[in-house]
C-alpha positions as a printed Julia matrix, in Angstrom:
74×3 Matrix{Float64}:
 48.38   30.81  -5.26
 45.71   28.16  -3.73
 44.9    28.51   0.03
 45.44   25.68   2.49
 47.54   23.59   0.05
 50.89   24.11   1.98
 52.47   22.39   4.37
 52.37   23.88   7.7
 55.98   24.65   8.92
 56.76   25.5   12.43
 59.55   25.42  15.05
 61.27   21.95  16.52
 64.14   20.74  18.0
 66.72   18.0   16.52
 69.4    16.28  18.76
 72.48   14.52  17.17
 73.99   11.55  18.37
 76.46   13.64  20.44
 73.85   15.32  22.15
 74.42   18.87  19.93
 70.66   20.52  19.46
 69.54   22.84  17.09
 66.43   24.73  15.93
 64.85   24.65  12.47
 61.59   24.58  10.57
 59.87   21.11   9.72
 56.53   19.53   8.83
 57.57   17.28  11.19
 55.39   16.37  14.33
 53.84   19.67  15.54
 55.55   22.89  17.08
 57.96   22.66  19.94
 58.53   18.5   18.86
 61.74   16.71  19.77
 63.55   14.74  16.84
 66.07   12.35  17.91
 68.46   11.56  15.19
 69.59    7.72  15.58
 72.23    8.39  12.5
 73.84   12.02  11.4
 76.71   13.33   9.32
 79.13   12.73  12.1
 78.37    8.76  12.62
 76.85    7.53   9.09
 79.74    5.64   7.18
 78.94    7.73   4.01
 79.95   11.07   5.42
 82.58    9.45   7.71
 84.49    7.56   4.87
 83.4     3.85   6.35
 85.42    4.64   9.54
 82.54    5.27  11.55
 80.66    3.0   13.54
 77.07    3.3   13.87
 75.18    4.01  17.61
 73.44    0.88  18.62
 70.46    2.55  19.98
 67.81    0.69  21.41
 69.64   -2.49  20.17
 68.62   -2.16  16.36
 72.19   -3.09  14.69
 72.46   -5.88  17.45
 69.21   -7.3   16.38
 69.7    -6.77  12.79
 72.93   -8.46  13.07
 71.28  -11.82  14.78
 68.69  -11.51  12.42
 70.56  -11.74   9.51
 73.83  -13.57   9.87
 74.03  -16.12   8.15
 73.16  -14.74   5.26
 76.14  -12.87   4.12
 78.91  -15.75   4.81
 79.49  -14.18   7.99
Protein backbone atom coordinates (compact mmCIF):
# COMPACT_ATOMS: atom_id res chain seq x y z
CA UNK A 1 0.00 0.00 0.00
CA UNK A 2 1.17 3.85 -0.48
CA UNK A 3 2.64 5.61 2.63
CA UNK A 4 1.15 8.77 4.08
CA UNK A 5 -2.09 8.52 2.03
CA UNK A 6 -4.35 7.66 5.10
CA UNK A 7 -6.16 9.51 7.20
CA UNK A 8 -4.78 9.87 10.56
CA UNK A 9 -7.24 8.40 13.18
CA UNK A 10 -6.90 9.01 16.81
CA UNK A 11 -8.87 9.17 20.09
CA UNK A 12 -11.85 11.94 20.88
CA UNK A 13 -14.65 12.45 22.82
CA UNK A 14 -18.46 12.95 21.58
CA UNK A 15 -21.24 14.30 23.96
CA UNK A 16 -25.00 13.78 23.11
CA UNK A 17 -27.59 16.10 23.76
CA UNK A 18 -28.28 14.41 27.14
CA UNK A 19 -24.94 14.86 28.23
CA UNK A 20 -23.98 10.80 27.63
CA UNK A 21 -20.04 10.74 26.39
CA UNK A 22 -18.30 8.24 24.65
CA UNK A 23 -14.90 7.43 23.12
CA UNK A 24 -14.16 6.53 19.50
CA UNK A 25 -11.75 7.00 16.63
CA UNK A 26 -12.20 10.06 14.16
CA UNK A 27 -10.33 12.23 11.66
CA UNK A 28 -11.96 14.70 13.38
CA UNK A 29 -10.07 17.70 15.05
CA UNK A 30 -6.89 16.23 16.61
CA UNK A 31 -6.44 13.69 19.60
CA UNK A 32 -8.13 14.22 22.91
CA UNK A 33 -10.90 16.84 20.83
CA UNK A 34 -14.38 17.42 22.21
CA UNK A 35 -17.39 16.96 19.67
CA UNK A 36 -20.56 18.36 20.75
CA UNK A 37 -23.42 16.82 18.98
CA UNK A 38 -26.27 19.62 18.50
CA UNK A 39 -28.66 16.66 16.97
CA UNK A 40 -28.36 12.61 17.75
CA UNK A 41 -30.46 9.49 17.39
CA UNK A 42 -32.36 10.30 20.51
CA UNK A 43 -33.65 14.00 19.41
CA UNK A 44 -33.57 13.97 15.38
CA UNK A 45 -37.28 13.48 14.15
CA UNK A 46 -36.06 10.68 11.75
CA UNK A 47 -34.98 8.25 14.43
CA UNK A 48 -37.66 9.56 16.87
CA UNK A 49 -40.70 9.04 14.46
CA UNK A 50 -41.42 13.10 14.17
CA UNK A 51 -42.21 13.12 17.94
CA UNK A 52 -39.12 14.67 18.87
CA UNK A 53 -38.36 18.13 19.20
CA UNK A 54 -35.12 19.44 18.28
CA UNK A 55 -32.55 21.32 21.10
CA UNK A 56 -32.50 24.96 20.35
CA UNK A 57 -28.92 25.41 21.00
CA UNK A 58 -27.38 28.60 20.70
CA UNK A 59 -30.75 29.86 19.25
CA UNK A 60 -30.34 28.25 15.66
CA UNK A 61 -34.10 26.84 15.19
CA UNK A 62 -35.30 30.22 16.81
CA UNK A 63 -33.44 32.14 14.24
CA UNK A 64 -34.17 29.89 11.44
CA UNK A 65 -37.72 30.11 12.32
CA UNK A 66 -37.76 34.21 12.13
CA UNK A 67 -35.79 33.91 9.23
CA UNK A 68 -37.97 32.03 7.29
CA UNK A 69 -41.60 32.37 8.20
CA UNK A 70 -43.34 33.55 5.94
CA UNK A 71 -42.38 31.48 3.54
CA UNK A 72 -44.13 28.30 4.22
CA UNK A 73 -47.82 29.82 4.91
CA UNK A 74 -47.00 29.79 8.40
Amino acid sequence: MKKDIHPDYHLITVITTDGTKYETRSTYGSAGDTLQLDIDSKTHPAWTGGTGQLMDRGGRVSRFKERFKGMLGA
